[in-house]
RONU-156976 format. One line per field, with one value per residue (C-alpha): y, x negated, z negated; residue in three letters. Coordinates in Angstrom, 3 decimals, padded with zeros to 6 digits. Layout:
% RONU-156976
v	(Y|...);
u	(X|...);
w	(Z|...);
sevo	(Ala|...);
% end
This chain:
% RONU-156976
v	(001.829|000.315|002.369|003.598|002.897|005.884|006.076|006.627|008.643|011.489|009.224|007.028|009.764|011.127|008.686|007.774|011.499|011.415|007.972|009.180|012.829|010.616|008.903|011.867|013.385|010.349|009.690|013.211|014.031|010.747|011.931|014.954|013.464|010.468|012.790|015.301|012.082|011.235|012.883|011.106|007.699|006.415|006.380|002.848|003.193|006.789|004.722|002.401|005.636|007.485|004.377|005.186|008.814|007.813|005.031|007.571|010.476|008.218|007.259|010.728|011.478|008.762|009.401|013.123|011.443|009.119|012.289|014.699|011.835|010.951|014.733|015.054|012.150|013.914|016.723|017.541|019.935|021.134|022.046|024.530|023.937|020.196|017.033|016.744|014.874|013.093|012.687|011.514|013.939|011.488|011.653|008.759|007.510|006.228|003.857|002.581|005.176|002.871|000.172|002.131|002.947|-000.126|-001.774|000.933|001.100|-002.592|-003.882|-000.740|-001.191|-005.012|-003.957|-000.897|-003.832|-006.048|-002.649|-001.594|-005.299|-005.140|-008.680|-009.918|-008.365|-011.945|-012.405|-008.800|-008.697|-012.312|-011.196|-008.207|-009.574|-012.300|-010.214|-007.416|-009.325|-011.707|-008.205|-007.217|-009.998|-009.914|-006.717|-007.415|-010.579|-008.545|-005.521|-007.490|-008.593|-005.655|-004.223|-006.763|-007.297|-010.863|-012.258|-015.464|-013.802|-011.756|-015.421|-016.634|-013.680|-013.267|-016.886|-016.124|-013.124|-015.353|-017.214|-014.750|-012.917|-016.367|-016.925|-012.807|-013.574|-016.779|-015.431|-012.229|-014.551|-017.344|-017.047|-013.692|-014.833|-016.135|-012.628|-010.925|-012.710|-011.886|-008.114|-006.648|-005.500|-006.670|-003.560|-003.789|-007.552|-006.410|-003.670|-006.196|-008.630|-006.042|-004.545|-008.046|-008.614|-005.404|-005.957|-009.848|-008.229|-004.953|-006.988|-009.760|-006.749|-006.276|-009.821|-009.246|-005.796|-007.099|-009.499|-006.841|-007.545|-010.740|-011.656|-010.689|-006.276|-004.514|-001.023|002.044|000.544|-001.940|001.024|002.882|-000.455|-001.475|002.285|003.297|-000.274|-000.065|003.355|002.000|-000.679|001.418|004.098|000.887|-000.607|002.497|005.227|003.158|000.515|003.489|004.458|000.985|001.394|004.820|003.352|000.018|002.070|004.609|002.025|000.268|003.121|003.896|000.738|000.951|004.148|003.423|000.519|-001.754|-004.209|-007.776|-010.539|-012.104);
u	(-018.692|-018.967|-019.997|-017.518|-017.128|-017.752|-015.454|-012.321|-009.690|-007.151|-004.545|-006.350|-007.881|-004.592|-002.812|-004.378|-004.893|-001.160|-001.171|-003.191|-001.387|001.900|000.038|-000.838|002.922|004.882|002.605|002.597|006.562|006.893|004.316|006.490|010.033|009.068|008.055|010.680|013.344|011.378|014.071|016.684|016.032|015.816|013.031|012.362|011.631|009.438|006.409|007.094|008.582|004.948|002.605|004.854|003.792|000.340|-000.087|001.228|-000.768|-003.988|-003.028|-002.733|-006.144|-007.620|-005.841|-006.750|-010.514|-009.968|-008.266|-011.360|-013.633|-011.858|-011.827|-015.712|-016.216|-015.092|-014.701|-012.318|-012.014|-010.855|-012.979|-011.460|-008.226|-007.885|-007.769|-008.697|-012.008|-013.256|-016.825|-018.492|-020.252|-022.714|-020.636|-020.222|-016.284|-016.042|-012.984|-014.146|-012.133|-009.245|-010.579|-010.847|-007.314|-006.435|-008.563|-006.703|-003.300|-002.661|-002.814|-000.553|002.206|002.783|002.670|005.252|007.622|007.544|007.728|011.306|012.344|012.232|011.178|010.390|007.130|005.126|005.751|005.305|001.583|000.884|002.335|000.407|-003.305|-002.139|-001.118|-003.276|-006.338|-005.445|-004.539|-007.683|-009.623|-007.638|-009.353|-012.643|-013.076|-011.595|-013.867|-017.112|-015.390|-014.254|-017.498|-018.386|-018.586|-019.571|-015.941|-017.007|-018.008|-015.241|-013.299|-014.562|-013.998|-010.230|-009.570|-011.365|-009.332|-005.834|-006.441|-005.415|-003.196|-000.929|-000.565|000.801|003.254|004.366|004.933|006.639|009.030|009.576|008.418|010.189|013.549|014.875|014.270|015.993|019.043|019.150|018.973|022.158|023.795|024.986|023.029|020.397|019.629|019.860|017.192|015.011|015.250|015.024|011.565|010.451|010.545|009.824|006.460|006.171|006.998|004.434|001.801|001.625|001.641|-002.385|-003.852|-002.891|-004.121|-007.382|-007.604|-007.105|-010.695|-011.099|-008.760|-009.892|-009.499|-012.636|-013.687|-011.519|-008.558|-008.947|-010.005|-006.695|-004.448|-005.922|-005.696|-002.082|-001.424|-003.084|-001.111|002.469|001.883|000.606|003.694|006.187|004.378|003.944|006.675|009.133|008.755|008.557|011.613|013.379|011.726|012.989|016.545|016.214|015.187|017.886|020.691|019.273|019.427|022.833|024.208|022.617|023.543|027.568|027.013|027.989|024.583|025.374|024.119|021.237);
w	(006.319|010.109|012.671|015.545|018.580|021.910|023.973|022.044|024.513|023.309|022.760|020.810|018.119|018.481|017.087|014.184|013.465|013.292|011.226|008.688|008.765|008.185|005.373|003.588|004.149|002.724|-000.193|-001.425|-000.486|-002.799|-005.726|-005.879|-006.029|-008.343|-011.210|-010.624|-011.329|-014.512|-017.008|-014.733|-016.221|-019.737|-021.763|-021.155|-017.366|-017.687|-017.824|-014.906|-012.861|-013.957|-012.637|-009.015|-009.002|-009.874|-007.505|-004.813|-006.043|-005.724|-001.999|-001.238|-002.692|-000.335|002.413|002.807|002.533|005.205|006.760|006.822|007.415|010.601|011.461|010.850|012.971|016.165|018.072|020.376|022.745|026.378|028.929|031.480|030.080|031.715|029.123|025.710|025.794|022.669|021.352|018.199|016.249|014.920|011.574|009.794|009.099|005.752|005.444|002.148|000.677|001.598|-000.228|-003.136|-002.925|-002.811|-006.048|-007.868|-006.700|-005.670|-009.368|-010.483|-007.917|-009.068|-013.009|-011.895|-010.360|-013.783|-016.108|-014.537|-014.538|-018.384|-018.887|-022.744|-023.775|-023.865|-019.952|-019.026|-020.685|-018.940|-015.915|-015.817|-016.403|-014.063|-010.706|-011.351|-011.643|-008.518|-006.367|-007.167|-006.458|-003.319|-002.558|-003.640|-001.210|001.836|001.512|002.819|005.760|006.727|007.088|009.011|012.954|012.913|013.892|011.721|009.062|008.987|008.823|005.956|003.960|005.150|004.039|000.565|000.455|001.281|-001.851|-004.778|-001.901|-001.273|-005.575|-005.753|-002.666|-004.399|-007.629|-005.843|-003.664|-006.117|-009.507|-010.035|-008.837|-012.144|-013.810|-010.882|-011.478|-015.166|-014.069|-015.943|-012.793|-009.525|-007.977|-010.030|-008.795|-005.644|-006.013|-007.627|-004.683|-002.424|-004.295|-004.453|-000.752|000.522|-001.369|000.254|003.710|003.506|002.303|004.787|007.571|005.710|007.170|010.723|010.702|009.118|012.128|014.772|015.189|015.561|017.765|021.155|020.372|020.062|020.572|019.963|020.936|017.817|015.561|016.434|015.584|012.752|011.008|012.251|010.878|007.423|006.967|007.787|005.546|002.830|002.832|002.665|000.158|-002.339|-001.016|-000.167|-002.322|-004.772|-003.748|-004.797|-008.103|-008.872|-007.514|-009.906|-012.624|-012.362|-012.271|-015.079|-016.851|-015.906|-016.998|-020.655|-021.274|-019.766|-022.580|-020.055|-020.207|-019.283|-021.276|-020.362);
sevo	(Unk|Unk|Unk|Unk|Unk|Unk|Unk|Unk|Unk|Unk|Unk|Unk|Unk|Unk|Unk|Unk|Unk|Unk|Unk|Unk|Unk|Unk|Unk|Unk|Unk|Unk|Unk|Unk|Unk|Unk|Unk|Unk|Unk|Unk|Unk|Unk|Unk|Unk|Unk|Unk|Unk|Unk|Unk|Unk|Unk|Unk|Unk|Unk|Unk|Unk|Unk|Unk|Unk|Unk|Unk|Unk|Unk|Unk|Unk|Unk|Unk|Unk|Unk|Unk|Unk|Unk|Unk|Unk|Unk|Unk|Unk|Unk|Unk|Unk|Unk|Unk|Unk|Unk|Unk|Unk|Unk|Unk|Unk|Unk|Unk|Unk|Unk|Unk|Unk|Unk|Unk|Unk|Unk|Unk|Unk|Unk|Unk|Unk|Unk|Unk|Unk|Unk|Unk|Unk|Unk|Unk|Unk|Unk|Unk|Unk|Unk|Unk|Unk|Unk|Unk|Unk|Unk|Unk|Unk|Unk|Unk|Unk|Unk|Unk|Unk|Unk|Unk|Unk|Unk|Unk|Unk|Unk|Unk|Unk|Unk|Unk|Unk|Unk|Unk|Unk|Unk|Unk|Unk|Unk|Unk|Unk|Unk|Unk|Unk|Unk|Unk|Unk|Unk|Unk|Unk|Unk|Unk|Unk|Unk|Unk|Unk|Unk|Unk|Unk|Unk|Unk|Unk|Unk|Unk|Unk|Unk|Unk|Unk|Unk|Unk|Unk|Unk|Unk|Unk|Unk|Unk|Unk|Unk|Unk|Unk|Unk|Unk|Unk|Unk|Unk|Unk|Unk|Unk|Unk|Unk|Unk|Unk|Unk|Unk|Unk|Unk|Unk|Unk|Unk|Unk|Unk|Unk|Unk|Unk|Unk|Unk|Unk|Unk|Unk|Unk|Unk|Unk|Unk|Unk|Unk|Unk|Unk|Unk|Unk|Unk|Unk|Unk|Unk|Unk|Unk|Unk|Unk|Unk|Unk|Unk|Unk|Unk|Unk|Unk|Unk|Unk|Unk|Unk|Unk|Unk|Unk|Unk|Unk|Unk|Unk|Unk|Unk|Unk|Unk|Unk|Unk|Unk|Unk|Unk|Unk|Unk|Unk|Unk|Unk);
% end
């Protein structure tokens, strides 16, 4: 929990009022619709579906935090009906919440992915422990620099953080790829791929966000980038990558139950 900066204009507050608004919109529109599709798919992707609407119910959780904290930590008004002027209230903004989020969700959206890819049971447990505990770690080691407004300190714990972050990306991008093409349709590779890089591509949107700061933007200006950032990336890396989940998981099980299953 850093401190924020004065002198934060309408615009600014503004727009990561709306960012985290937008947040709290996609992740609970996609809570709602990923459970509602639950008796749409076979048994075998229910739990996979489930971890989506969980991963997006947390965000929402943690985004109406973030939400109310931002709120608290300003006020807003008009005087004389000219421009909005924005003051701090003394509040404190606590962003940790979004770290939270993340130690929780993170590890779920990357079991989610190898659930609905219906990989033999050996891998999927390995896989599991594997990603989940590296995404985690991942989040652990970026927390401390965040807080931070040493820039060099905030360095050294980015590059920790790049470790376990570069092993998930490689195992997303390359190590997966096999087990995409063994998918049992057409389509359903496709979805796969598309899941796989759609996670590769949101993800590496997180380390230039976290270096809004230290690369030259400083005050409210690199408050405002870094949140509206963090919230894109979050609703395509749960919602919409939810989405592709829901869509792999349905075709899957539209192909089993048409008894048309390729061999693997």
């Amino acid at each position: 929990m850093a401190p924020l900066p004065d002198g934060f204009s309408y615009a600014e507050w503004n727009a990561t009022y709306n960012g985290l608004s937008f947040g709290i919109a996609a992740m609970g529109s996609a809570t709602i619709f990923f459970w509602l599709q639950l008796p749409n798919v076979t048994k075998s992707y229910r739990t996979a579906l489930t971890i989506t609407g969980i991963v997006t119910l947390i965000a929402t959780y943690h985004y109406i935090r973030i939400f109310n904290s931002w709120s608290e930590a300003f006020t807003v008004a008009s005087k004389d009906g000219g421009d909005y002027e924005v003051t701090l209230t003394g509040a404190p903004f606590n962003d940790g919440y979004r770290y939270v989020d993340w130690l929780l969700t993170v590890p779920l959206l990357l079991i989610e992915l190898i659930l609905v890819m219906k990989l033999p049971q050996q891998e999927t447990v390995s896989l599991s422990w594997k990603l989940g505990l590296a995404s985690a770690l991942m989040v652990a080691l970026g927390y401390p620099g965040e807080i931070q407004e040493d820039l060099s300190v905030r360095w050294f714990w980015w590059c920790l953080s790049m470790i376990p972050f570069c092993y998930v990306v490689f195992t997303l991008a390359v190590g997966l790829a096999e087990a995409t093409s063994k998918q049992p349709s057409p389509a359903a590779a496709s979805l796969a791929s598309a899941a796989r890089y759609l996670t590769v591509l949101s993800w590496c949107t997180y380390p230039f966000v976290y270096m809004v700061k230290s690369v030259g933007l400083a005050g409210p200006a690199a408050t405002m980038y870094e949140q509206v950032g963090y919230s894109i990336g979050d609703v395509m890396a749960k919602a919409v990558f939810g989405v592709l989940i829901w869509a792999l998981a349905a075709e899957k099980s539209a192909v089993e139950e048409s008894g048309k299953l390729l061999p693997n």
